[in-house]
Biopython code that builds the backbone (N, CA, C, O; Angstrom):
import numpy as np
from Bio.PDB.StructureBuilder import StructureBuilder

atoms = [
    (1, "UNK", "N", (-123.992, 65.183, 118.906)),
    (1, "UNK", "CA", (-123.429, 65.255, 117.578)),
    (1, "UNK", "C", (-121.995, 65.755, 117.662)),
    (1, "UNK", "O", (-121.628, 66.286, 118.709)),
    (2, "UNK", "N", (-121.145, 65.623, 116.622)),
    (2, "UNK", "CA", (-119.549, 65.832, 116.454)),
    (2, "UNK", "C", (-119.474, 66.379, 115.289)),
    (2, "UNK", "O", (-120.414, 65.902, 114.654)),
    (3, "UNK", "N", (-118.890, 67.120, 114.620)),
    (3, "UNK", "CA", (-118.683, 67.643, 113.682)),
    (3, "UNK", "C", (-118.152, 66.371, 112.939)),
    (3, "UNK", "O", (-118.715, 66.454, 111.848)),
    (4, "UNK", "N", (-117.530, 65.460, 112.927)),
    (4, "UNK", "CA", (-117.038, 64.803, 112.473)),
    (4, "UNK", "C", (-117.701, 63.742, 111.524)),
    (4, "UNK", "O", (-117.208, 63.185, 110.544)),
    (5, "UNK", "N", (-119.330, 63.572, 112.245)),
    (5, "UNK", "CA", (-119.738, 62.258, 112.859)),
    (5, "UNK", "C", (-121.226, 62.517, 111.430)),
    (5, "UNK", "O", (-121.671, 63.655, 111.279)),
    (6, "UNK", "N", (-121.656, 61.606, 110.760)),
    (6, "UNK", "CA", (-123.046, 62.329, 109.922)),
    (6, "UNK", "C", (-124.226, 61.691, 110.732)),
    (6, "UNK", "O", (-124.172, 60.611, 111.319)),
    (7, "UNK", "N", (-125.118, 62.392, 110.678)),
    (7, "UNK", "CA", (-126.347, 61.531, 111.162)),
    (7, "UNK", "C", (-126.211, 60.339, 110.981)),
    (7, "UNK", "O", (-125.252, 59.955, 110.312)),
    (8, "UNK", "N", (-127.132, 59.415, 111.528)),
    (8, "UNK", "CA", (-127.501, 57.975, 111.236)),
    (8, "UNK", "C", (-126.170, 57.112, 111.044)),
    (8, "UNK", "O", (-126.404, 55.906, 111.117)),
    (9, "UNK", "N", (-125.114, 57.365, 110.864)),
    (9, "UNK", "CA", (-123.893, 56.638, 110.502)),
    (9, "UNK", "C", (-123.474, 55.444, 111.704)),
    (9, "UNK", "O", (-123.830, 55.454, 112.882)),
    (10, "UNK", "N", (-122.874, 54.738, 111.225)),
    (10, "UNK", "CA", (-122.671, 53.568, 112.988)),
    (10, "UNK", "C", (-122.017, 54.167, 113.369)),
    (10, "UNK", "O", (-122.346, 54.434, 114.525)),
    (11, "UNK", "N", (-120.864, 54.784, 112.995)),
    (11, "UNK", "CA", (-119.814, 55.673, 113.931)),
    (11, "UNK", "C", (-120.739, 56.784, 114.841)),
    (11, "UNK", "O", (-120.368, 57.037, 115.987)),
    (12, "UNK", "N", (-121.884, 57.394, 114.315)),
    (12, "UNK", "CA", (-122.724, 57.963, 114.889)),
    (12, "UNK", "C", (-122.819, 57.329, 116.025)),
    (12, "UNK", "O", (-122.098, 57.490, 117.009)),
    (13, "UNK", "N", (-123.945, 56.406, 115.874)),
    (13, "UNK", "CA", (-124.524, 55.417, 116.641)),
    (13, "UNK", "C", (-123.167, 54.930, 117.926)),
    (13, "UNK", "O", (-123.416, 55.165, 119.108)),
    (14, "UNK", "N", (-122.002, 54.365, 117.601)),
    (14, "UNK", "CA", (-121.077, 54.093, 118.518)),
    (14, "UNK", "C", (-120.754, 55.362, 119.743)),
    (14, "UNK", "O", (-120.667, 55.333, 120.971)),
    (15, "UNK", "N", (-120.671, 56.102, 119.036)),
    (15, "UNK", "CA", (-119.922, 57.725, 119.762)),
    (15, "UNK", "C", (-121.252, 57.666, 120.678)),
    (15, "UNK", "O", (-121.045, 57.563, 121.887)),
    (16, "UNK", "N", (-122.672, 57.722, 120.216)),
    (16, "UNK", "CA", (-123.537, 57.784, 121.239)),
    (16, "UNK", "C", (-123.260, 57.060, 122.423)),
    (16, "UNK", "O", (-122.915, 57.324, 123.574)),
    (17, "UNK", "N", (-123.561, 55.927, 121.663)),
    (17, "UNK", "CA", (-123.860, 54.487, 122.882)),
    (17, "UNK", "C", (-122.476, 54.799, 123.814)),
    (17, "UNK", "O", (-122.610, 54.480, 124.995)),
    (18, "UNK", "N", (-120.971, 55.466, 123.383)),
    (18, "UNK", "CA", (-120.246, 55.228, 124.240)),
    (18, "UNK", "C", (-120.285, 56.368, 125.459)),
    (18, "UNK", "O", (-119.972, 56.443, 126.647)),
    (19, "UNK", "N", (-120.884, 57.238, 124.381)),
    (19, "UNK", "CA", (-120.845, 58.480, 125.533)),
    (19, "UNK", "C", (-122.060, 58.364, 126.611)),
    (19, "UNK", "O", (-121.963, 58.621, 127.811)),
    (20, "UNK", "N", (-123.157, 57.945, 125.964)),
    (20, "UNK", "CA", (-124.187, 57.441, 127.204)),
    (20, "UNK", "C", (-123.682, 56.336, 128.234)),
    (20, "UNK", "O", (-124.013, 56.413, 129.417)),
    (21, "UNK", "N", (-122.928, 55.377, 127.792)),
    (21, "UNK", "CA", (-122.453, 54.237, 128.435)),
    (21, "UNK", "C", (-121.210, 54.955, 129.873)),
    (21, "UNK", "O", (-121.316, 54.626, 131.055)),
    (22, "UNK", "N", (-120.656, 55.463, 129.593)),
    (22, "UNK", "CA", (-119.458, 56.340, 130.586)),
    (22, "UNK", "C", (-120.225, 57.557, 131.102)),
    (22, "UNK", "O", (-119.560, 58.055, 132.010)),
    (23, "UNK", "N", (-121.504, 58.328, 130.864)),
    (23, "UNK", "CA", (-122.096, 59.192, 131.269)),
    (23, "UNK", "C", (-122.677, 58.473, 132.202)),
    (23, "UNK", "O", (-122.294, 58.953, 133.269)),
    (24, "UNK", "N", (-123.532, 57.413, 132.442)),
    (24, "UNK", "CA", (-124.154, 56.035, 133.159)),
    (24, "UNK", "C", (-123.203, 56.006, 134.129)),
    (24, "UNK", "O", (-123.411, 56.367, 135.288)),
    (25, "UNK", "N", (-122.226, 55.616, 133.735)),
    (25, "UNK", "CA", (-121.239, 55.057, 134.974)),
    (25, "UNK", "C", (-121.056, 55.999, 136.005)),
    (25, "UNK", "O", (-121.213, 55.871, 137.219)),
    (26, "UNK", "N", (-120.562, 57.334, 135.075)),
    (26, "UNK", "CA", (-120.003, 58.333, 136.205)),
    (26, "UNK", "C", (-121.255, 58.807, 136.865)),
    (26, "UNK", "O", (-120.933, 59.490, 137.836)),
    (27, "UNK", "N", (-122.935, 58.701, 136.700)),
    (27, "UNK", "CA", (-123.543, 59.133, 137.181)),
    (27, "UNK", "C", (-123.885, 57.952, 138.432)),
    (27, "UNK", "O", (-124.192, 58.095, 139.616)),
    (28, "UNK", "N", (-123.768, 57.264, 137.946)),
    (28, "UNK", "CA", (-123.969, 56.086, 139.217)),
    (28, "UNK", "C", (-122.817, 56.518, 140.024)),
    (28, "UNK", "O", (-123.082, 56.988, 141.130)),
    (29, "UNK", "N", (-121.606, 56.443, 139.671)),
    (29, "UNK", "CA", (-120.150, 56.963, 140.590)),
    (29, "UNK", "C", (-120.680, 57.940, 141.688)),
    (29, "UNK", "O", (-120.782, 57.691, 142.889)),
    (30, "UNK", "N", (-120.992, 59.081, 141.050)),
    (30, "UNK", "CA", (-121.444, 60.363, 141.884)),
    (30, "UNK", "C", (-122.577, 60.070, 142.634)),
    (30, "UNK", "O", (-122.524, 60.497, 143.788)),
    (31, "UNK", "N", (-123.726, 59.386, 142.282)),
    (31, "UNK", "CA", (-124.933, 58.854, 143.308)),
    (31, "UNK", "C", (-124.534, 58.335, 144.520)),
    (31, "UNK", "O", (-124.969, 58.755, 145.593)),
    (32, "UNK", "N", (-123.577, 57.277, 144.389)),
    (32, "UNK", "CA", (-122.966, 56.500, 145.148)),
    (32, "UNK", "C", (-121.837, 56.877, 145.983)),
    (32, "UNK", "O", (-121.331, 56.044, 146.735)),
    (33, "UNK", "N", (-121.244, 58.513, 145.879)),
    (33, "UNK", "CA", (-120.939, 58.869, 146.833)),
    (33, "UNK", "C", (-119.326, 59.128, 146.214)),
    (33, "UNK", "O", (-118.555, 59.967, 146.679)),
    (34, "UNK", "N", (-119.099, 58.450, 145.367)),
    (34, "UNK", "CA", (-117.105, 58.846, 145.069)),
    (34, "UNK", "C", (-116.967, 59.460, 144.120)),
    (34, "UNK", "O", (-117.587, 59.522, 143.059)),
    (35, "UNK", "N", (-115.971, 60.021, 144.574)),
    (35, "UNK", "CA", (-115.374, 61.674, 143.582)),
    (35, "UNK", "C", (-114.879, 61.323, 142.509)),
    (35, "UNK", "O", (-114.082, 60.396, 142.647)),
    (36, "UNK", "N", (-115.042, 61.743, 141.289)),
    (36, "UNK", "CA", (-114.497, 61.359, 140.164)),
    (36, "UNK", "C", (-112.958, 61.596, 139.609)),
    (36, "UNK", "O", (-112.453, 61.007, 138.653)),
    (37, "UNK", "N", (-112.271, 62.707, 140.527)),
    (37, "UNK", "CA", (-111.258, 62.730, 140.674)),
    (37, "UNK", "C", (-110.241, 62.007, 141.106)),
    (37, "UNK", "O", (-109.131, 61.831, 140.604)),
    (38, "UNK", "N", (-111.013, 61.345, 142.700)),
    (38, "UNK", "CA", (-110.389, 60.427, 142.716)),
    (38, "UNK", "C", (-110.569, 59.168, 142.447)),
    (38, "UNK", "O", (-109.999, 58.279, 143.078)),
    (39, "UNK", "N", (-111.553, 58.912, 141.277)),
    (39, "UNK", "CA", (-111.537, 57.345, 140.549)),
    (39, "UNK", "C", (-110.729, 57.663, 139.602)),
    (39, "UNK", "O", (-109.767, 56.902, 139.712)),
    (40, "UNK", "N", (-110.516, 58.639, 138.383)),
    (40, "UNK", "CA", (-110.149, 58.747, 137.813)),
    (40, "UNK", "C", (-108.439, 58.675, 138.125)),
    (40, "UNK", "O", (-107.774, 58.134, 137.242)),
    (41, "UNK", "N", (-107.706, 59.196, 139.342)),
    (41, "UNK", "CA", (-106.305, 58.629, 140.156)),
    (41, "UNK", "C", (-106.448, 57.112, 140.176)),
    (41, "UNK", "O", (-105.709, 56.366, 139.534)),
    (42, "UNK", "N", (-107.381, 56.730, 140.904)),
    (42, "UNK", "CA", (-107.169, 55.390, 140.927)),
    (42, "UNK", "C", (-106.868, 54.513, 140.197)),
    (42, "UNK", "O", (-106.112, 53.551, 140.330)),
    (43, "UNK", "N", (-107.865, 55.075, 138.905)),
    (43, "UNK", "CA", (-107.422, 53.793, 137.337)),
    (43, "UNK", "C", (-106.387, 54.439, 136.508)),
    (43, "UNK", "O", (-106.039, 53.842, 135.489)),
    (44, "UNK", "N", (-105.653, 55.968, 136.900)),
    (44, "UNK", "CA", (-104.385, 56.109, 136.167)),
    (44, "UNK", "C", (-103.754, 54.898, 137.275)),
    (44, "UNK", "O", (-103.643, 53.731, 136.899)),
    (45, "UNK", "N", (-103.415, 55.271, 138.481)),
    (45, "UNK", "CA", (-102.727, 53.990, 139.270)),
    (45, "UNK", "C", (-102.527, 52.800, 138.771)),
    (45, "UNK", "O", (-101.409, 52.285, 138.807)),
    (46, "UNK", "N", (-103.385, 52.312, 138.337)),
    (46, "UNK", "CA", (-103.657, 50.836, 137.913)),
    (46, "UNK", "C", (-103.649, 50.982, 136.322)),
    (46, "UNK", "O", (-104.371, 50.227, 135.670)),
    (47, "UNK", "N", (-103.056, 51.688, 135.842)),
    (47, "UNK", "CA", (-103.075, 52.037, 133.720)),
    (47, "UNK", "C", (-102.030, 50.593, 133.604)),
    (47, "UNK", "O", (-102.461, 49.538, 133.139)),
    (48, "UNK", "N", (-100.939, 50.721, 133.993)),
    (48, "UNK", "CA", (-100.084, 48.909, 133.890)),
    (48, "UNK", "C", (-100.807, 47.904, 133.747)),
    (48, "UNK", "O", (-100.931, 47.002, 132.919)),
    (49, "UNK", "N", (-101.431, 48.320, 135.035)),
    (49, "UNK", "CA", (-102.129, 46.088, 135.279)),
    (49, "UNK", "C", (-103.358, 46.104, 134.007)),
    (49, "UNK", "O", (-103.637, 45.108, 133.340)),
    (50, "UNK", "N", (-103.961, 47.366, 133.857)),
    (50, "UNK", "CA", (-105.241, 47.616, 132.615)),
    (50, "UNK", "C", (-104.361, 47.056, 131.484)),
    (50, "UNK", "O", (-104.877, 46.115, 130.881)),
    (51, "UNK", "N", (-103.341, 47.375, 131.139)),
    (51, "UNK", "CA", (-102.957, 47.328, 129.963)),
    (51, "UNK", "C", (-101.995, 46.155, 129.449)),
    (51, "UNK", "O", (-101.624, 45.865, 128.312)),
    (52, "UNK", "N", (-101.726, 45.586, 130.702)),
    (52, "UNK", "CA", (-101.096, 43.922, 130.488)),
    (52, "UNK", "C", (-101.845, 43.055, 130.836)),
    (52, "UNK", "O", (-101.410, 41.917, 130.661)),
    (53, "UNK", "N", (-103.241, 43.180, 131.456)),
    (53, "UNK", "CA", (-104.379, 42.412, 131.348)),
    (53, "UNK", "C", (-104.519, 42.552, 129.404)),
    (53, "UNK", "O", (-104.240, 41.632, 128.636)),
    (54, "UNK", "N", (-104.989, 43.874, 129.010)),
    (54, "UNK", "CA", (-105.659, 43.782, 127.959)),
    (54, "UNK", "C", (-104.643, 42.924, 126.862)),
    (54, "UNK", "O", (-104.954, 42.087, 126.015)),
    (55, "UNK", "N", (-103.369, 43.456, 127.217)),
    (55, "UNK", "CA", (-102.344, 42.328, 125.917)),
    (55, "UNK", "C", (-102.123, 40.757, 125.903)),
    (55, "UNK", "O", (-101.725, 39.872, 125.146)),
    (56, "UNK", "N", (-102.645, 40.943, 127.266)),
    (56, "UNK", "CA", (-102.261, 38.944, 127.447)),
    (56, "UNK", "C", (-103.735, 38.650, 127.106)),
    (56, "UNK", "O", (-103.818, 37.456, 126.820)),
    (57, "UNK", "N", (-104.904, 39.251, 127.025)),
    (57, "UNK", "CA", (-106.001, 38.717, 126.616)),
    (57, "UNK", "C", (-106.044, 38.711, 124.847)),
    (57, "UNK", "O", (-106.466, 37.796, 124.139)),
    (58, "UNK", "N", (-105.501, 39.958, 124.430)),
    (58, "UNK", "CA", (-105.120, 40.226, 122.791)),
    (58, "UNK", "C", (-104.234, 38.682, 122.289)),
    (58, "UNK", "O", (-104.449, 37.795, 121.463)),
    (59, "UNK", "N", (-103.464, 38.894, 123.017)),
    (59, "UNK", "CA", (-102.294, 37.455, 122.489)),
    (59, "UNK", "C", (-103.273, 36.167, 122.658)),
    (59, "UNK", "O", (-103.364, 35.247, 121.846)),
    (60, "UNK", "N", (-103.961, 36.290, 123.840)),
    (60, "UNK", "CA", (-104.728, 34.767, 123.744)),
    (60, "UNK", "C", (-105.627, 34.154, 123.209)),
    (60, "UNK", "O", (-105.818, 32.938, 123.213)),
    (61, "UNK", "N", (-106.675, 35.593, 122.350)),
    (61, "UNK", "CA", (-107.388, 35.593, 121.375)),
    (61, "UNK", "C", (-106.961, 35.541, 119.748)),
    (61, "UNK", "O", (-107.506, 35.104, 118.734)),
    (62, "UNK", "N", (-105.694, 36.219, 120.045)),
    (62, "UNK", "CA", (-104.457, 36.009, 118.643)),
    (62, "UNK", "C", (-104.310, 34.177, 118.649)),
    (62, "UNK", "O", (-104.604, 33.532, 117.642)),
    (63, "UNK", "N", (-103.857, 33.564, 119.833)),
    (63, "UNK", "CA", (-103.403, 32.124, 119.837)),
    (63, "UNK", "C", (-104.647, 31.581, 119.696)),
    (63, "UNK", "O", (-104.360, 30.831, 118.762)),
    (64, "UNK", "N", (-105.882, 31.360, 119.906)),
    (64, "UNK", "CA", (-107.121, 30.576, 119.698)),
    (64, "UNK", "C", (-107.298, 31.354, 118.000)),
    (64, "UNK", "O", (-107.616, 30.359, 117.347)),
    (65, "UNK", "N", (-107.282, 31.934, 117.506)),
    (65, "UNK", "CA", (-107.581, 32.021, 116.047)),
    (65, "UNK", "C", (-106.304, 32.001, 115.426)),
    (65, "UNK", "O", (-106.358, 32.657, 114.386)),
    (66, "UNK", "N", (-105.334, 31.589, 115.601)),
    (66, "UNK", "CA", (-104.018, 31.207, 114.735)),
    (66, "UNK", "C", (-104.485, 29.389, 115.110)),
    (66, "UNK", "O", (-104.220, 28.519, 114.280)),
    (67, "UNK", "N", (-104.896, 29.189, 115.893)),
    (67, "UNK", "CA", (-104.864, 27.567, 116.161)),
    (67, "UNK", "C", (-106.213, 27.027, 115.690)),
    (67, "UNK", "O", (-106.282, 25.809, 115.524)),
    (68, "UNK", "N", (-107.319, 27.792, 115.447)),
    (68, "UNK", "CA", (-108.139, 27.165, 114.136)),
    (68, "UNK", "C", (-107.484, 27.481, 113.072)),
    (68, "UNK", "O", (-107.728, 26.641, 112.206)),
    (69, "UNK", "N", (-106.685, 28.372, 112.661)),
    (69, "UNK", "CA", (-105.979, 28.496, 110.982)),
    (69, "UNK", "C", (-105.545, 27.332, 110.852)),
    (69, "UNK", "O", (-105.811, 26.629, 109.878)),
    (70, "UNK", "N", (-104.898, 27.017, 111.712)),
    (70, "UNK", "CA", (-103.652, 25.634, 111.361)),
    (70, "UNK", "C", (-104.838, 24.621, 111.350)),
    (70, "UNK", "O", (-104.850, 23.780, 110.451)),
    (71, "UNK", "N", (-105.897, 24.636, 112.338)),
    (71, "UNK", "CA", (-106.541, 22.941, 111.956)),
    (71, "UNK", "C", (-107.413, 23.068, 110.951)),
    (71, "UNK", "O", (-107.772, 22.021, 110.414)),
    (72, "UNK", "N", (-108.198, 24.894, 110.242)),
    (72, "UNK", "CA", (-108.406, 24.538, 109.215)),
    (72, "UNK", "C", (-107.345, 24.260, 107.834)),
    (72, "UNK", "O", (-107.715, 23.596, 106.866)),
    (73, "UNK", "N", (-106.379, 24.705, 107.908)),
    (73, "UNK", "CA", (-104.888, 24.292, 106.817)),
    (73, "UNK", "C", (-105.134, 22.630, 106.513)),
    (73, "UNK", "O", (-105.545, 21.990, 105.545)),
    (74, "UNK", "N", (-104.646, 22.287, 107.896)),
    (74, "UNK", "CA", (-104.633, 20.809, 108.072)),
    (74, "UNK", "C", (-106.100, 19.882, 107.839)),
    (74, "UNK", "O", (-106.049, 18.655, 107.923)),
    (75, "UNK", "N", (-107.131, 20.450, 107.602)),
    (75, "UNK", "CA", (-107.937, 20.062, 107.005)),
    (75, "UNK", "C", (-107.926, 19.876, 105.635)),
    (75, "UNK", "O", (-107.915, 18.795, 105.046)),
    (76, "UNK", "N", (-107.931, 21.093, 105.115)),
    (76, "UNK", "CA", (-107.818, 21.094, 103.551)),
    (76, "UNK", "C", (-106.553, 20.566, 103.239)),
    (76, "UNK", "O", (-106.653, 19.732, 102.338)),
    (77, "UNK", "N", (-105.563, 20.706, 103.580)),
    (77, "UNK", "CA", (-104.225, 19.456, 102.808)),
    (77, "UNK", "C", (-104.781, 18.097, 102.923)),
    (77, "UNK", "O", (-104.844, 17.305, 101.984)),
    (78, "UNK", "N", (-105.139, 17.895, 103.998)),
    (78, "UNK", "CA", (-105.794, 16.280, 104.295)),
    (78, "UNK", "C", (-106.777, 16.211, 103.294)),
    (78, "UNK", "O", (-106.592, 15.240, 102.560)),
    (79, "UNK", "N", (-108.183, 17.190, 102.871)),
    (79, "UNK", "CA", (-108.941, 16.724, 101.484)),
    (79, "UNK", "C", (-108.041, 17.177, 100.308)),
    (79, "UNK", "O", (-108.632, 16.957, 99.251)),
    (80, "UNK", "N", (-106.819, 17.735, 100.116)),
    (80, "UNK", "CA", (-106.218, 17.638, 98.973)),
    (80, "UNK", "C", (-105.970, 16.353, 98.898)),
    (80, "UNK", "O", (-106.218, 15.935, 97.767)),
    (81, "UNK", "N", (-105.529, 15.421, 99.728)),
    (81, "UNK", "CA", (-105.202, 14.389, 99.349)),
    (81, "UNK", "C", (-105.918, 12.975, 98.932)),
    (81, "UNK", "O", (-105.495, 11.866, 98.605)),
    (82, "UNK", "N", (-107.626, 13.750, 99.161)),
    (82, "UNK", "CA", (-108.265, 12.943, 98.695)),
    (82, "UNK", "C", (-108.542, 13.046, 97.427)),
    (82, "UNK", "O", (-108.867, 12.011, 96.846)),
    (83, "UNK", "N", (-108.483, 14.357, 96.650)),
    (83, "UNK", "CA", (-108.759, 14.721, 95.419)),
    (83, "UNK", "C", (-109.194, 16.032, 95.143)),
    (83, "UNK", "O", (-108.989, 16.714, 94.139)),
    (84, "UNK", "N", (-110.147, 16.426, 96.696)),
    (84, "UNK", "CA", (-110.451, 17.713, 96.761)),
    (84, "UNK", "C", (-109.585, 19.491, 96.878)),
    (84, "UNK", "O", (-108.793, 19.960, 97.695)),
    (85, "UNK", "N", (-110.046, 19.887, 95.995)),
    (85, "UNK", "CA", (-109.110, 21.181, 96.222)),
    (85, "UNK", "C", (-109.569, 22.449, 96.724)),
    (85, "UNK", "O", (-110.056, 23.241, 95.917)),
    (86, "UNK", "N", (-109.480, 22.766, 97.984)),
    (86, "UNK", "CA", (-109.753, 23.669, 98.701)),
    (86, "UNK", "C", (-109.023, 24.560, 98.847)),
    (86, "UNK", "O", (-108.628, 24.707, 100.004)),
    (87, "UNK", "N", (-108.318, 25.912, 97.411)),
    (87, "UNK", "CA", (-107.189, 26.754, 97.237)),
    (87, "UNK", "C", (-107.680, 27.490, 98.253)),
    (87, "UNK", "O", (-107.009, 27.571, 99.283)),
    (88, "UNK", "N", (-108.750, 28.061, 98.167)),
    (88, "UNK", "CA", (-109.601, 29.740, 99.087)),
    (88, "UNK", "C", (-109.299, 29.197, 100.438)),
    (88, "UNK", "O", (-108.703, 29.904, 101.251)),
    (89, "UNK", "N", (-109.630, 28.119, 100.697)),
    (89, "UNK", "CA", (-109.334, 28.177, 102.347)),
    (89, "UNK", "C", (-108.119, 27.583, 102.863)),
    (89, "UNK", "O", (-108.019, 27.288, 104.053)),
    (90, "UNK", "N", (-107.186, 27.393, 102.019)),
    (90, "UNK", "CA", (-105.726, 27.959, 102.363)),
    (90, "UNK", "C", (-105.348, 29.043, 102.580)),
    (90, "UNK", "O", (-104.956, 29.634, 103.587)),
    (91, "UNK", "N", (-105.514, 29.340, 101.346)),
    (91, "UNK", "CA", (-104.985, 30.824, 101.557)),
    (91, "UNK", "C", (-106.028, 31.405, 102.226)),
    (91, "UNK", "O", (-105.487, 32.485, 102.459)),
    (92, "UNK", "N", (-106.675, 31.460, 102.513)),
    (92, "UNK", "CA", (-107.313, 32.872, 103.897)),
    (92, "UNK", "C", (-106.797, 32.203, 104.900)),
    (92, "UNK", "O", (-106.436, 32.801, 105.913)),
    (93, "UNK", "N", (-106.673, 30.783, 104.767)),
    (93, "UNK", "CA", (-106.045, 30.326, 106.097)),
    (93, "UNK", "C", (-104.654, 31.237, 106.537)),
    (93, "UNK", "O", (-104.341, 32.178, 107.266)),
    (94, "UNK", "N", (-104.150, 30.433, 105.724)),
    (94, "UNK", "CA", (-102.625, 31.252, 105.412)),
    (94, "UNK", "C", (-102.511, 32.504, 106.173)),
    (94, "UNK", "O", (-101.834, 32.739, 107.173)),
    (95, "UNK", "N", (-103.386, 33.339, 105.438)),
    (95, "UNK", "CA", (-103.393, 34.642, 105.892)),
    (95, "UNK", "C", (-103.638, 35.396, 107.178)),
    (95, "UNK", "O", (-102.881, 36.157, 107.781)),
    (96, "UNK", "N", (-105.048, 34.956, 107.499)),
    (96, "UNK", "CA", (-105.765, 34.924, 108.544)),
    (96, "UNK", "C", (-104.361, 34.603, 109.618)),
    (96, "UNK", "O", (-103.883, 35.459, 110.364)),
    (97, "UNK", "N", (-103.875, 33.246, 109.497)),
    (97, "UNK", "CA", (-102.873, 32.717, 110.685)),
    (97, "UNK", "C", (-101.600, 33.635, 110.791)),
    (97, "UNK", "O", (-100.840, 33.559, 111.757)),
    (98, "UNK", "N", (-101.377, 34.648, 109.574)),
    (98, "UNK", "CA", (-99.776, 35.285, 109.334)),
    (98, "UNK", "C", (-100.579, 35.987, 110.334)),
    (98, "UNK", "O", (-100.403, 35.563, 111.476)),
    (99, "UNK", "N", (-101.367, 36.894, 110.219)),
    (99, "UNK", "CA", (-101.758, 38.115, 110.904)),
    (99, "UNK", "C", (-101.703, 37.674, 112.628)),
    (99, "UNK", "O", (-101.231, 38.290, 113.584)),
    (100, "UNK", "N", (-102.437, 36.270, 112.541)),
    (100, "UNK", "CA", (-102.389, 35.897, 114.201)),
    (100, "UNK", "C", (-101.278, 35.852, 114.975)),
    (100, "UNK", "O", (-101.054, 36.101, 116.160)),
    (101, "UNK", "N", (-100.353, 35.320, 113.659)),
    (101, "UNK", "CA", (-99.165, 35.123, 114.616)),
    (101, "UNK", "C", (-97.884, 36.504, 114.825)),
    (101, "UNK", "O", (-96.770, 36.539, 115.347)),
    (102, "UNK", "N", (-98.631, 37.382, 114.213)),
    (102, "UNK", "CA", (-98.123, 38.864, 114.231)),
    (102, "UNK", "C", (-98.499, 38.973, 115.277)),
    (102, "UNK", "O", (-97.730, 39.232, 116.203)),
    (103, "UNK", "N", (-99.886, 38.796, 115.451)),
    (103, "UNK", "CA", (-100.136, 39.196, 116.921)),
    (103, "UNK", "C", (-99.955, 38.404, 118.262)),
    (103, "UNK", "O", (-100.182, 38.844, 119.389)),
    (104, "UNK", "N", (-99.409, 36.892, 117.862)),
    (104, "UNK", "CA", (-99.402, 36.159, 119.238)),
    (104, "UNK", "C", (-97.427, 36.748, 119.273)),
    (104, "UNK", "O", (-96.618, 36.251, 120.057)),
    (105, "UNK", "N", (-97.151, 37.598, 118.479)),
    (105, "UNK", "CA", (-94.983, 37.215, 118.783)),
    (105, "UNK", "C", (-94.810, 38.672, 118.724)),
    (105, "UNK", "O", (-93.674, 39.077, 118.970)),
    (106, "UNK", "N", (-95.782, 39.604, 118.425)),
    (106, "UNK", "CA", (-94.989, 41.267, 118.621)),
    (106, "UNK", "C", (-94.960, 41.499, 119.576)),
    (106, "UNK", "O", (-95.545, 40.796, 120.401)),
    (107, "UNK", "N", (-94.144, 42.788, 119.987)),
    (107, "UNK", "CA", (-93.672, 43.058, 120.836)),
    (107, "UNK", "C", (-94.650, 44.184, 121.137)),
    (107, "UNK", "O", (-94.195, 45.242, 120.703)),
    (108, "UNK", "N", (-95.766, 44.322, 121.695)),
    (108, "UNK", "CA", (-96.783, 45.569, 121.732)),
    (108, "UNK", "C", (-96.530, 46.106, 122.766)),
    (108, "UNK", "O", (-97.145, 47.117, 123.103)),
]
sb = StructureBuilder()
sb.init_structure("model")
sb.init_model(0)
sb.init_chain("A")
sb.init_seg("    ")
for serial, (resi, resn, name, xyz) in enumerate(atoms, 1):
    if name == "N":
        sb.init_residue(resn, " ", resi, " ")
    sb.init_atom(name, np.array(xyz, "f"), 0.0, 1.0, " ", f" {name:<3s}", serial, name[0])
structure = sb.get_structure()
């Protein structure tokens, strides 16, 4: 428990699962013979490559959901022009794609 955290809450539930999940690891770590000191050096060592792995995977998940926005857009203009009017899934399109492409062009 956390002072923070109320019973039963998912944030509950998350804080568990994460703290059992990294309690797991490091206990397997220590079974298996390596010091946690020095794993814990090792993956500061490597904090760069962790963290430009994780942005080029962010941007590439940003570019696959900015690139269904546009083919759903381009859907619904194409049934506007049959007669059908599909305002809602423009605009979430719209939206949905501004946010993607915030995230496929910032500078993080």
């Amino acid at each position: 428990m956390h002072e923070g955290l109320r019973p039963r809450s998912g944030a509950s539930a998350l804080f568990l699962f994460l703290f059992l999940l990294f309690f797991l690891i490091g206990l397997i770590l220590v079974l298996l013979g390596f010091d946690l000191n020095r794993v814990d050096l090792w993956l500061e060592a490597r904090g760069g490559w962790f963290s430009a792995i994780g942005d080029l995977l962010f941007r590439l998940v940003s570019a696959a959901v900015l690139l269904v926005c546009l083919i759903l857009l381009g859907a619904a203009l194409y049934e506007l022009t049959r007669g059908k009017v599909r305002i809602g899934l423009m605009l979430a399109s719209l939206l949905i794609g501004y946010f993607a492409w915030i995230g496929v062009s910032a500078n993080l």
